[in-house]
C-alpha positions as CSV (number, residue, x, y, z in Angstrom):
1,X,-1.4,-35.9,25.8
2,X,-0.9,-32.5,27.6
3,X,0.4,-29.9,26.5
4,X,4.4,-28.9,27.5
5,X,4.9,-25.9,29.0
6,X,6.3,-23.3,27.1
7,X,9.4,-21.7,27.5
8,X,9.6,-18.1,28.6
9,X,12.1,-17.1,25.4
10,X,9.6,-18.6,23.4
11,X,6.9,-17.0,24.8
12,X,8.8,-13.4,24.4
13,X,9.8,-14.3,21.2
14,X,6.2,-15.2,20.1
15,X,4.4,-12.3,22.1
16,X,7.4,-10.0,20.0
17,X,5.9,-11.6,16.4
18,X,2.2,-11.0,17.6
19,X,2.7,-7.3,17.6
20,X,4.7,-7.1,14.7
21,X,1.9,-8.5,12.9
22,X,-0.5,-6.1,14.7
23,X,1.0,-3.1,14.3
24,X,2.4,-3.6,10.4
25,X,0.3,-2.4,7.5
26,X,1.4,-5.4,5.5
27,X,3.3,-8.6,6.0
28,X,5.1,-10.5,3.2
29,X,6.6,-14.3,3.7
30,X,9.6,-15.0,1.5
31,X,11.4,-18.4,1.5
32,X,15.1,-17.3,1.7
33,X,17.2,-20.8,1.1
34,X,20.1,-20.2,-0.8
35,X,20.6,-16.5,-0.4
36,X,24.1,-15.7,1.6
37,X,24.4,-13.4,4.9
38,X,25.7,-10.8,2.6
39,X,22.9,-10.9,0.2
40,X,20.1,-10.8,3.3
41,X,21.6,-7.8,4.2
42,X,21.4,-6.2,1.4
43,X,18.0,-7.2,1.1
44,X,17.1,-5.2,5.0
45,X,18.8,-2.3,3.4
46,X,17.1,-2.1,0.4
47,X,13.5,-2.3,2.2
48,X,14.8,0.8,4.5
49,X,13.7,1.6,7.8
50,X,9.5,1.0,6.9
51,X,9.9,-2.8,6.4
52,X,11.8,-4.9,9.5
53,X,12.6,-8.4,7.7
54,X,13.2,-11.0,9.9
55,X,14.0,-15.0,10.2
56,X,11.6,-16.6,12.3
57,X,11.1,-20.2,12.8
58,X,7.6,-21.6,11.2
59,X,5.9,-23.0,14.6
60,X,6.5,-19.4,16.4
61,X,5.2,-17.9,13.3
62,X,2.6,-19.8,12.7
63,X,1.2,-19.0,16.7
64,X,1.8,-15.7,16.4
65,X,-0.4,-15.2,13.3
66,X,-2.3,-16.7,14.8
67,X,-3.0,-14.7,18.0
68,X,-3.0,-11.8,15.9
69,X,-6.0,-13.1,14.3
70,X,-4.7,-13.8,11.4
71,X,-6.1,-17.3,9.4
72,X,-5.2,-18.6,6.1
73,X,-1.4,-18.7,6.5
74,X,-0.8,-22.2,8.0
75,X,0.5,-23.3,4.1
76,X,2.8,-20.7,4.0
77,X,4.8,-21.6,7.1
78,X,6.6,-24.6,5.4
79,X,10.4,-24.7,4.5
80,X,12.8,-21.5,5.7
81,X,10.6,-18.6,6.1
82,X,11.7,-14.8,6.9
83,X,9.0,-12.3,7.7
84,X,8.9,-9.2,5.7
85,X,6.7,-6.9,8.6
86,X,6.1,-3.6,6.6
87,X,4.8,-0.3,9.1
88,X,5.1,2.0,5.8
89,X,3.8,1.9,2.4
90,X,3.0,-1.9,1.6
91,X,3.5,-1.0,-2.1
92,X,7.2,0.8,-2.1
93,X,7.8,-2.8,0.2
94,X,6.4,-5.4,-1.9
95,X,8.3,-3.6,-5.1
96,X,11.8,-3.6,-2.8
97,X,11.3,-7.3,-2.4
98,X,10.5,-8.2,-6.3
99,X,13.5,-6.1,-7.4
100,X,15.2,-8.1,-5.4
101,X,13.9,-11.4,-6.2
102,X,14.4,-10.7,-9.8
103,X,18.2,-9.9,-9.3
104,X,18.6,-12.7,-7.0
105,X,16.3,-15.9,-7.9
106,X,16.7,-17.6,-4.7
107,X,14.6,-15.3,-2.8
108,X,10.9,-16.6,-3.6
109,X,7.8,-14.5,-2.3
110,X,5.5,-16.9,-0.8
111,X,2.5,-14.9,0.1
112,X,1.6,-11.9,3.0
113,X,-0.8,-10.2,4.9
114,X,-2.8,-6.9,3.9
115,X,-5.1,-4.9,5.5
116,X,-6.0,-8.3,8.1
117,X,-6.4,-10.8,5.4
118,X,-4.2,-14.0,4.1
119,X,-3.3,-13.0,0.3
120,X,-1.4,-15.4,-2.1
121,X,2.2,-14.3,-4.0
122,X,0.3,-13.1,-6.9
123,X,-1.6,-10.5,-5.2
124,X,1.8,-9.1,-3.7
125,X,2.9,-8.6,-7.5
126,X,-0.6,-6.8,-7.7
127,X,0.1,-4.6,-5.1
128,X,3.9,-4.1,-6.4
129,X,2.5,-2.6,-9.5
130,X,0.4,0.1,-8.0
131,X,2.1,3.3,-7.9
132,X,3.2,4.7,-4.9
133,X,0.4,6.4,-2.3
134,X,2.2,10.0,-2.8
135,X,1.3,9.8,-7.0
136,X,-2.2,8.4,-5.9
137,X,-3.2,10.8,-3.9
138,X,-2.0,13.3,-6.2
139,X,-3.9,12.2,-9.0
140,X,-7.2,11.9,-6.5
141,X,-6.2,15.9,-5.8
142,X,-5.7,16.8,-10.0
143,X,-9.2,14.8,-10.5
144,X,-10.7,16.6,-7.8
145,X,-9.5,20.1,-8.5
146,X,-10.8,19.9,-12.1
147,X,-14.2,18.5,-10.5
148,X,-14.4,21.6,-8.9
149,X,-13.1,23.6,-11.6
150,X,-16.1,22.1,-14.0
151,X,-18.4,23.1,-10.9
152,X,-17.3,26.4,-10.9
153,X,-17.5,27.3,-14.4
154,X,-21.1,25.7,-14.7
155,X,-22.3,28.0,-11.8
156,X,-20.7,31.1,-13.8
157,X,-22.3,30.4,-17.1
158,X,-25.6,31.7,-16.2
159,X,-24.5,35.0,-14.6
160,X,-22.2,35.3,-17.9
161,X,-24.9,34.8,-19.8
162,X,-27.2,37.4,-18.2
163,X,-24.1,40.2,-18.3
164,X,-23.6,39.6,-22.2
165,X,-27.5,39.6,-22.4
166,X,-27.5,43.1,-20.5
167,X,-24.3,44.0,-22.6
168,X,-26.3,43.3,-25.9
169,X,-29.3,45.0,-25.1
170,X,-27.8,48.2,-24.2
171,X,-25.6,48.1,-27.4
172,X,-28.6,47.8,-29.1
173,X,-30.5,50.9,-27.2
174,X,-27.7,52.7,-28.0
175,X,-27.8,51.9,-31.8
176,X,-31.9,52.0,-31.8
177,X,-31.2,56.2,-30.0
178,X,-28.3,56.9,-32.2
179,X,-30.6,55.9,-35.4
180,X,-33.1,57.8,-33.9
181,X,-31.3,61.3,-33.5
């Protein structure tokens, strides 16, 4: 059977999901039955203006992943899916959307994309319970500094060494003339 042709709004609308996927640091596919308008929007505000969340429907989804390169994702398109495409810090976005599952049980985290790869819902807990890249990188900077710190004092020691040694000996050249006189 060949294959129909497909429809230029579909074809838009898939080219549109393909560089979501692309360009976002993280993807996270939530099943959304039973949550109201209201409560989806709330949801798109509490992610802020890092994370676009989207309904798509599964077969445009599904191709689009697809021609972003993306494998290991085909399970996860089943049911109503919404697209969670996240351009900021994957970690402040996968915490928005478990606050908000907890609050509001009908929202159910499926699975996502990090860094290329297919990962499962447990590993977007995982991530949720990192901290945030800001604290990260400042305890990489504290560990660092006191790296350095350590360095520095170890390259001191000797020349500290050698000044209390030159300190001592004159003390006692002083003490050695003054019992002399």
């Amino acid at each position: 059977m060949a294959d129909k042709p497909v429809r230029a709004d579909k074809a838009t609308a898939v080219a549109e999901l393909t560089e979501q996927f692309r360009n976002s640091s993280a993807t996270v596919l939530t099943e959304y039955r039973g949550l109201t308008v209201a409560e989806l929007t709330a949801l798109r505000r509490s992610l802020g203006n890092d994370t676009k969340y989207s309904v798509s429907k599964n077969t445009l989804a599904k191709r689009a992943a697809s021609d972003a390169g993306i494998e290991g994702l085909d399970a996860l398109f089943a049911g109503p899916t919404a697209l969670a495409f996240v351009t900021g810090d994957p970690v402040e976005a996968a915490k928005g959307l478990r606050a908000f599952a907890r609050t509001n049980p009908a929202l159910v985290i499926k699975g996502g994309v990090f860094e290329g790869k297919a990962i499962t819902a447990e590993e977007v807990g995982k991530i949720a319970d990192l901290e945030p890249r800001e604290v990260l990188l400042a305890k990489l900077a504290g560990a660092m500094k006191g790296n350095l710190t350590k360095a520095a004092g170890t390259f001191q020691a000797p020349l500290a060494q050698v000044a209390r040694l030159a300190a001592a000996l004159q003390d006692k050249r002083a003490q050695d003339g003054s019992a002399a006189a």
